[in-house]
C-alpha positions in Angstrom: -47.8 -4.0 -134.0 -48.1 -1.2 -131.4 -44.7 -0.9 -129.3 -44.2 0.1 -125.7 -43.0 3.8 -124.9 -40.3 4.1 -122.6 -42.0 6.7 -120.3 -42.0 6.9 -116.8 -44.9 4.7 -117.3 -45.0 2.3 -120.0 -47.9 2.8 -122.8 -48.5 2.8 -126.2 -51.8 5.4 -125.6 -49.9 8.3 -126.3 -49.3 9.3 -122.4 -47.5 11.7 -122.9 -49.5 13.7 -125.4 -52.0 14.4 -122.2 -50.4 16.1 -120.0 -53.4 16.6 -117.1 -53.3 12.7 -117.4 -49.9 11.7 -117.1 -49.6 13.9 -114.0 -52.2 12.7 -112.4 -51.4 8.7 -112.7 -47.6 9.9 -111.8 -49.3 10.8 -108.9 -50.9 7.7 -108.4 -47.7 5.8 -109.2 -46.1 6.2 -106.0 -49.0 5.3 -104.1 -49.5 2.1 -106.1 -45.6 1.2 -105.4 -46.2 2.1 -101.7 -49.2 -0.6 -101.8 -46.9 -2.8 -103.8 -44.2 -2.4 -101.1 -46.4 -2.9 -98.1 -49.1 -6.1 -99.7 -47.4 -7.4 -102.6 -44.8 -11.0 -102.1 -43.0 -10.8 -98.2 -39.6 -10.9 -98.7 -38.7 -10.9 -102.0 -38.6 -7.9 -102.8 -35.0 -7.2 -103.4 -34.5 -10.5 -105.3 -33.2 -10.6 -109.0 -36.6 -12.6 -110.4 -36.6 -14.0 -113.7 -39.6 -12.1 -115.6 -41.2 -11.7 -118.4 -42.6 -8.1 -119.4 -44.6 -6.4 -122.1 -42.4 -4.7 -125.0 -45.5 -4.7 -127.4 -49.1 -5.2 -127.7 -48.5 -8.0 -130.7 -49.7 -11.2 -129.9 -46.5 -12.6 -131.2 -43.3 -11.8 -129.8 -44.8 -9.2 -127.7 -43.0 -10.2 -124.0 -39.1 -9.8 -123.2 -37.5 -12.1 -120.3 -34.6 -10.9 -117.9 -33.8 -10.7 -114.9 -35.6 -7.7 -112.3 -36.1 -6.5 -109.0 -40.1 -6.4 -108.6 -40.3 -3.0 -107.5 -38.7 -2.3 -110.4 -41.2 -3.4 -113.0 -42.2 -2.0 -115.9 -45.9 -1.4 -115.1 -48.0 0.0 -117.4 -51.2 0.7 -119.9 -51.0 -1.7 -122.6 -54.3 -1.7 -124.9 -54.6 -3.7 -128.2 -54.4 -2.3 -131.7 -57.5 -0.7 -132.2 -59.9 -2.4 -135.1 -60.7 0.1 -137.4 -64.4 1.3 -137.7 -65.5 -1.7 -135.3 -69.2 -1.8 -134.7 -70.4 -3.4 -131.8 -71.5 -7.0 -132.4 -74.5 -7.5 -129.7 -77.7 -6.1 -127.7 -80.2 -3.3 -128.8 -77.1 -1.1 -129.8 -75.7 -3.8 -132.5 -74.2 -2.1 -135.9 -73.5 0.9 -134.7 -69.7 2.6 -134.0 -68.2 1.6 -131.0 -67.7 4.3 -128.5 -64.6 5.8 -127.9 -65.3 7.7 -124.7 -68.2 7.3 -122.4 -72.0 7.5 -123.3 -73.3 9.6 -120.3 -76.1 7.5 -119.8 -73.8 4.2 -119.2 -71.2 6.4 -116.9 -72.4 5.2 -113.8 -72.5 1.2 -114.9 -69.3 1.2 -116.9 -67.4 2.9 -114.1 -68.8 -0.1 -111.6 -67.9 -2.8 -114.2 -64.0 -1.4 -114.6 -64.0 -1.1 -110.5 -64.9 -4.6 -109.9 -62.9 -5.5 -112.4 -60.2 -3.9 -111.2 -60.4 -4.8 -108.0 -59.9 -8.1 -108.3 -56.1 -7.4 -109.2 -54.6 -6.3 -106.4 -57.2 -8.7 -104.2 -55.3 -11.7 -105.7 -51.7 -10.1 -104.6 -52.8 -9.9 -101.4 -54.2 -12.8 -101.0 -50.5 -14.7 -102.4 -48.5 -12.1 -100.4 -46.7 -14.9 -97.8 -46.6 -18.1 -100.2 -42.9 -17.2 -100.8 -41.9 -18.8 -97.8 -43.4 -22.1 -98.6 -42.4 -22.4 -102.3 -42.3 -25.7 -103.5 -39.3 -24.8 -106.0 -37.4 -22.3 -107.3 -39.6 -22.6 -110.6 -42.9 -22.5 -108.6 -41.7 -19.4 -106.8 -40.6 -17.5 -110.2 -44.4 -18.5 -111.7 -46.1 -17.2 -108.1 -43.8 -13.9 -109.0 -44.9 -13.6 -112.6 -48.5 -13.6 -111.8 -48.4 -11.3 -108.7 -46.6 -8.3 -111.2 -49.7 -9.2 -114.1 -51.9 -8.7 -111.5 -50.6 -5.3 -110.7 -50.4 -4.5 -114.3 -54.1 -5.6 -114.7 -54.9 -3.3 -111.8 -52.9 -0.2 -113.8 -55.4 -1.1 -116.9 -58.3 -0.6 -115.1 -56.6 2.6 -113.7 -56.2 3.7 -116.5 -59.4 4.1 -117.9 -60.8 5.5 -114.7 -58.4 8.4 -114.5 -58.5 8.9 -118.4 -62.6 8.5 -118.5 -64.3 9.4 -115.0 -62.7 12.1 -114.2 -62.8 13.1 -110.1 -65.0 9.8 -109.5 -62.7 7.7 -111.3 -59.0 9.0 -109.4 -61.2 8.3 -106.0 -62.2 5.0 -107.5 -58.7 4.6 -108.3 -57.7 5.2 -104.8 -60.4 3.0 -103.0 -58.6 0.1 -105.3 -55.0 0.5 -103.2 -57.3 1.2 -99.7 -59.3 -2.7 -99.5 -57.8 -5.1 -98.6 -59.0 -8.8 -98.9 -60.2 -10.5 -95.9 -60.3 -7.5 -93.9 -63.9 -7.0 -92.0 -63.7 -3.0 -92.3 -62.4 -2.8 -96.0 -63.0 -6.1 -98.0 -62.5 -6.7 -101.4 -65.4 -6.5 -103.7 -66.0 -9.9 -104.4 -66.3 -13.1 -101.8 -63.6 -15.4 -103.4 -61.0 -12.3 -103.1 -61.3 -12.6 -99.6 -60.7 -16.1 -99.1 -56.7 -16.9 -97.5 -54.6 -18.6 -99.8 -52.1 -20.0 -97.2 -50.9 -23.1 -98.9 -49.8 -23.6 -102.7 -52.4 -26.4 -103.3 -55.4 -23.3 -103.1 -52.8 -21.1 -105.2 -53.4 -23.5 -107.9 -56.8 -24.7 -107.6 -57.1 -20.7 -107.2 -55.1 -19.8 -110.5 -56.9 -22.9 -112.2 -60.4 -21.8 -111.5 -60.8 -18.2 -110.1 -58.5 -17.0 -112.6 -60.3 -18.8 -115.2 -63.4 -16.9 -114.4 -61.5 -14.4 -114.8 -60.8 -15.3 -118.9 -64.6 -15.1 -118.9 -65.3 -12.0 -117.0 -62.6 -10.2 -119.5 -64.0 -12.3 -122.7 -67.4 -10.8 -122.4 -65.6 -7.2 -121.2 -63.8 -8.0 -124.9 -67.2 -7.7 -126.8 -67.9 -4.2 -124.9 -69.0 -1.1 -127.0 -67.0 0.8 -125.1 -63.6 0.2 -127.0 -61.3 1.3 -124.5 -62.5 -1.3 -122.1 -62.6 -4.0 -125.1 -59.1 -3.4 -125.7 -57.4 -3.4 -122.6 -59.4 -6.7 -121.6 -58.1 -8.3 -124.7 -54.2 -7.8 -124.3 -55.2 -9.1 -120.6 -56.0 -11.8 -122.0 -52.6 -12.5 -123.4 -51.0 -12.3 -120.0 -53.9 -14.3 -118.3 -53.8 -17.5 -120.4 -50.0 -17.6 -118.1 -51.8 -17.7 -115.1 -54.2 -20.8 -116.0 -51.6 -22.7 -116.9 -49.8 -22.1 -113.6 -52.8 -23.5 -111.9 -53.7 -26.4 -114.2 -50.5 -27.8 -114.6 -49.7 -26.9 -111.0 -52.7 -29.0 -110.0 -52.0 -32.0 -112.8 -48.4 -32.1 -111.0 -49.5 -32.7 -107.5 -51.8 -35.0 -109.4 -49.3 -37.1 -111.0 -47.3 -37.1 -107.3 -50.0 -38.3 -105.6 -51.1 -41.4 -108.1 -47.2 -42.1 -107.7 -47.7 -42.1 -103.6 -51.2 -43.9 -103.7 -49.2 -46.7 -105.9 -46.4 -47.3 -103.7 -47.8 -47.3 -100.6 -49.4 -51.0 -99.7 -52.8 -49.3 -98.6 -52.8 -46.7 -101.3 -52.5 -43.8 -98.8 -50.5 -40.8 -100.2 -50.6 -39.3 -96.9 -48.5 -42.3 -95.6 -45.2 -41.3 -97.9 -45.6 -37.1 -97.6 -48.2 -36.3 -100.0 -51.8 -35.2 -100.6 -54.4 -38.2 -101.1 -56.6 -38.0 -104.0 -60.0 -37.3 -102.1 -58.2 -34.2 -100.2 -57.6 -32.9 -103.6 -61.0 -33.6 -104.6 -62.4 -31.6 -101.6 -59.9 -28.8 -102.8 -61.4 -28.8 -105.9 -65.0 -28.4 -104.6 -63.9 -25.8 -102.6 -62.6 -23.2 -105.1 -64.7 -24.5 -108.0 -67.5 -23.1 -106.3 -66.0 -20.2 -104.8 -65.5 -19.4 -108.2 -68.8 -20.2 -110.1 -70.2 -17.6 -107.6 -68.1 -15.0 -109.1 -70.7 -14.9 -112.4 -73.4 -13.7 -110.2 -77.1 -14.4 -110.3 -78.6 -17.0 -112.5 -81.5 -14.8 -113.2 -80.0 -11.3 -113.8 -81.5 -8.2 -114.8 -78.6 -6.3 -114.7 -76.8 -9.0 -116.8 -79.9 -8.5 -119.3 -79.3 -4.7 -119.0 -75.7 -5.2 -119.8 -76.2 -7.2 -122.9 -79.2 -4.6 -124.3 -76.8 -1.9 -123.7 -73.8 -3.4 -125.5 -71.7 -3.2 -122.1 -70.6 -6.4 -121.8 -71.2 -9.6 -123.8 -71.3 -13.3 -124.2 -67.4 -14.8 -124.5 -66.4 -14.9 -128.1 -69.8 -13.7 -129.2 -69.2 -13.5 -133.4 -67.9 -16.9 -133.0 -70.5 -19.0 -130.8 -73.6 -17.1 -131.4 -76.1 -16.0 -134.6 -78.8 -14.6 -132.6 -77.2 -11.2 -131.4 -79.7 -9.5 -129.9 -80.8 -12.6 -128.4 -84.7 -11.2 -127.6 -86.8 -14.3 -127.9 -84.2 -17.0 -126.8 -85.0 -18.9 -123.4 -82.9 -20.8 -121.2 -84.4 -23.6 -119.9 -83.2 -24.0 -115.8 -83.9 -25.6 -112.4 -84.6 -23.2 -110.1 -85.8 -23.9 -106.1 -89.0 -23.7 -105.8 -90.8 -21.0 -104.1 -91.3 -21.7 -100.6 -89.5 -24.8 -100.6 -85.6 -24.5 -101.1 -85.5 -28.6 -100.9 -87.5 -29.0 -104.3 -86.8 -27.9 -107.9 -88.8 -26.8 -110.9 -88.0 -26.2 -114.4 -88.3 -22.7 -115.5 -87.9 -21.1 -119.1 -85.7 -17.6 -119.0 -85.7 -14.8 -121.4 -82.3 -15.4 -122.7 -81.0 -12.0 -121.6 -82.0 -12.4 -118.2 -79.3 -15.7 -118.0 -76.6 -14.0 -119.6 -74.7 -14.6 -116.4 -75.3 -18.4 -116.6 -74.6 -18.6 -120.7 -71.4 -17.2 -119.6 -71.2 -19.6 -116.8 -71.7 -22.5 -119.3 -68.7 -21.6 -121.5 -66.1 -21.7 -117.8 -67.8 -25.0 -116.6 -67.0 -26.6 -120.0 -63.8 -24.9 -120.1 -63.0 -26.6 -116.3 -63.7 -30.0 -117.2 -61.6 -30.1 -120.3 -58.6 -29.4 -117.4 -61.1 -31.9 -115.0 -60.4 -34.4 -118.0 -56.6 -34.1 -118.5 -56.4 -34.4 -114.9 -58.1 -37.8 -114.8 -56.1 -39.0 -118.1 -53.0 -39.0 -115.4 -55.2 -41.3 -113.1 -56.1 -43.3 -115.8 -52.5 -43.8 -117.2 -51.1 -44.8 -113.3 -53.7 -47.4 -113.1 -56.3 -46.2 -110.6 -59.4 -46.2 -110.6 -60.5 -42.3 -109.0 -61.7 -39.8 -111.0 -62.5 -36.2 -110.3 -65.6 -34.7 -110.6 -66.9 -31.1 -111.1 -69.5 -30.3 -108.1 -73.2 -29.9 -109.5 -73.0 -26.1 -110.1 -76.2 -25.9 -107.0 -73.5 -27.3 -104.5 -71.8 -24.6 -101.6 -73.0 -21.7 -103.0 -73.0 -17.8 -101.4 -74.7 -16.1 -104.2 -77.5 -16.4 -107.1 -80.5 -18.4 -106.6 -79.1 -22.0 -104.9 -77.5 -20.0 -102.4 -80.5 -20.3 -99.5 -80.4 -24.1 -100.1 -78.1 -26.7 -99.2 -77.0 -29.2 -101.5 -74.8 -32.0 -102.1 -71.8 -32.4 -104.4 -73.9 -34.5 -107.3 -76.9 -31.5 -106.6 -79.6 -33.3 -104.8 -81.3 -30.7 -102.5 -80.1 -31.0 -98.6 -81.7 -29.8 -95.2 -79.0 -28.2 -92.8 -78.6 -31.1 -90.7 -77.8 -33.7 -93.4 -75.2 -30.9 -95.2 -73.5 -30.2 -91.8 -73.2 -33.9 -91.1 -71.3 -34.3 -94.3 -69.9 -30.8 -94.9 -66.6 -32.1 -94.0 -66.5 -35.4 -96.9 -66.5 -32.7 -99.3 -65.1 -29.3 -98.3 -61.3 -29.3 -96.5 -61.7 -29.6 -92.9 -59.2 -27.7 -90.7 -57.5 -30.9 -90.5 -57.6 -31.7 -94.5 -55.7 -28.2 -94.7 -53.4 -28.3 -91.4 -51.9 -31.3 -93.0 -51.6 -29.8 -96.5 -50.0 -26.5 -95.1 -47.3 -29.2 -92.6 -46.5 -31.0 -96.1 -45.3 -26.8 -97.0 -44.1 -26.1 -93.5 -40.4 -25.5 -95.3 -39.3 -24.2 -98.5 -37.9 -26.1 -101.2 -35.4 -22.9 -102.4 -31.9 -25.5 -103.4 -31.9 -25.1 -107.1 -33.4 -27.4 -109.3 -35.1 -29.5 -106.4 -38.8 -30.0 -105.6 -41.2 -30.6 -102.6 -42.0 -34.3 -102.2 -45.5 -33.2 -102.8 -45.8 -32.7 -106.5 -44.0 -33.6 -109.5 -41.7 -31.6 -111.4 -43.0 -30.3 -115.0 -41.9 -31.2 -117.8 -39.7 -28.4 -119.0 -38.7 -24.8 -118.0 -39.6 -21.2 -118.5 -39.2 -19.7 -122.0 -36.8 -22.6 -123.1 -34.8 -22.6 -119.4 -34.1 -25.4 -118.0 -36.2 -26.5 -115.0 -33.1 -26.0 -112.6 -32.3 -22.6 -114.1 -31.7 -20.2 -111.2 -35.4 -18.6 -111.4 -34.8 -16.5 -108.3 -31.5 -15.5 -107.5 -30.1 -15.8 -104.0 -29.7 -12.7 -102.0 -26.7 -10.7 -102.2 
């Protein structure tokens, strides 16, 4: 078990051993708190918030809960214990010793992997910052809370290793990660889904349920790196970001079990009728941020993913434990792809298996969605009714990869433009679908212990609390 320092910034790296270093992310401290100050949660800022924080690196035991003032939390560089004489497990480079700094001929791509990365953490604060004043409950409000500070302690990580590895490139990189800002048209955020508004709690969970779930992925395969700073700072991630799913999926499974109540009791089974979301709104929901987030894998057909996995950069989720080829040369991955010419047909195509790394790793987050898909419907199932959700085919409203020129419906069958605009709104939220969601939020729900009419409460509290435990305290 590694423990925390109690520096100025909390690490167990040794800060303070490098003095050039420390100074320079005590530099960048400020500046991150400034950011914090100005884009993190509106108005809660002086509220006694009932948080959990890293003491340790240990899987077991390693978080402490109390009471704290966001701007006063214990950020910090957190890696895992190191494994001692790893090799790395995959690509052209297999066997041989993982890297402990950077090989000069993979600068350039590892420093663009740790930005995107990275800039996905403060994106996600951002895009959460005003759903305090539409909280559902005083528990829902605490979990928003406890994500937003991980978020920012996931941006410090990737900080971290830019300042401590890249030298004058990776402080400006460090910089540019506090100056976007998502949704904006001059600065975005890297990626599209980090740009979408979350403005009502029903996308904060179908966000923390799926985008943050590609985010496991993205940060499995980042576990497999060679480079072993990056492996281990994406592994004690990990640890914080399994919290995050479960915010979404239960979040979403609650609204679930609220609505099959509604649809029950009202005579013509409309939820909407007695204050809360019908089932296909919440199926449209779903569609929406599924796909969002399946673009976030990139390309089916990669070459860069391929050059990744040669390199031993960034691998396949859980690679010693799913896979026996590991240099995967002569695999192929059978796939439809559109057919030149004619974005309304499709034709099967083999892959070199490298080359659909991005989609291997795409399989593993699809499965891992419909297990939460499943659980989901077991709730229908259990109240009687007969709708079930459903996963969009993975072709269906996409921006990016090789389905993103066509149209195509929600079961995959290839579209023109007229036939997906006529029936765009059956499966995406229209801007009614999400006026009426955001008027079912248009007041919070801060009494303790009480809950919106809109979902159900869970099943227990936070780290053995009750659920009407006084998660946020009331202003002084």
């Amino acid at each position: 078990m590694t423990a925390i320092s109690n520096e100025k910034i909390p690490n167990n790296v040794n800060l303070s051993e490098d003095k050039k270093l420390q100074r320079a992310l005590e530099q960048w401290q400020p500046n991150f708190l400034e950011w914090w100050q100005s884009m993190g949660p509106e108005g809660f800022q002086q509220r006694d918030i009932y948080l959990r924080t890293a003491i340790s690196s240990n899987v077991e035991g390693w978080a402490h809960y109390d009471y704290v003032k966001m701007p006063d939390y214990r950020w910090g560089i957190f890696l895992s214990d190191q494994v001692p004489d790893r090799k790395i497990g995959f690509g052209d480079v297999m066997g041989e010793p993982v890297w402990q700094d950077v090989p000069g001929e993979h600068r350039n791509t590892l420093r663009r992997l740790i930005v995107t990365q990275g800039d996905t953490e403060p994106a996600s604060v951002e895009q959460q910052r005003l759903l305090g004043h539409s909280c559902p409950s005083m528990y829902d409000l605490r979990n928003l809370f406890q994500v937003n500070v991980e978020e920012g302690r996931h941006l410090w990580a990737m900080v971290y290793l830019l300042h401590r590895f890249f030298g004058r490139d990776g402080r400006e990189e460090a910089e540019g990660l506090l100056e976007r800002r998502s949704g904006n048209p001059d600065k975005p955020r890297i990626l599209g889904a980090f740009n979408e508004p979350i403005d009502d709690w029903l996308s904060f969970f179908m966000f923390t349920m799926f985008t943050d779930r590609d985010g496991k992925y993205q940060l499995l395969a980042l576990a497999e790196s060679g480079f072993d700073p990056l492996a281990r700072s994406t592994r004690f991630m990990l640890t914080e970001e399994a919290h995050h799913m479960f915010v979404g999926e239960t979040g979403v499974g609650r609204v679930v079990a609220r609505s099959a109540e509604l649809t029950k009791q009202d005579p013509n089974g409309d939820a909407r009728k007695l204050g809360g979301v019908d089932l296909p709104t919440l199926q449209k929901y779903l569609n929406l941020w599924y796909s969002l987030s399946l673009d976030l894998f990139g390309s089916e057909i990669s070459t860069n993913a391929a050059s990744f996995f040669a390199a031993g950069l960034k691998g396949r989720a859980n690679e010693d434990k799913h896979y026996t080829d590991h240099k995967a040369i002569e695999g192929v991955y059978p796939m439809e792809v559109p057919k030149t010419g004619n974005a309304m047909q499709l034709e099967k195509h083999e892959v070199a298996m490298r080359n659909a790394m991005n989609e291997v790793l795409r399989d593993g987050y699809v499965d891992d969605c419909q297990r939460g898909v499943d659980r989901w419907n077991k709730t229908l199932e259990a109240a009687g009714l007969s709708f079930r959700f459903v996963l969009p085919s993975r072709r269906f409203h996409r921006a990016q990869g090789i389905f993103a020129t066509g149209f195509f419906s929600p079961d995959g069958a290839p579209l023109s433009k007229e036939q997906w605009e006529a029936k765009q709104s059956d499966w995406l939220p229209s801007a009614a679908d999400k006026t009426y969601v955001k008027s079912l939020q248009a007041k919070a729900v801060v009494e303790q212990g009480k809950m919106a009419n809109w979902l159900a409460p869970p099943p227990k509290g936070v780290n053995a609390k009750p659920v009407d435990f006084e998660y946020v305290r009331a202003e002084a």
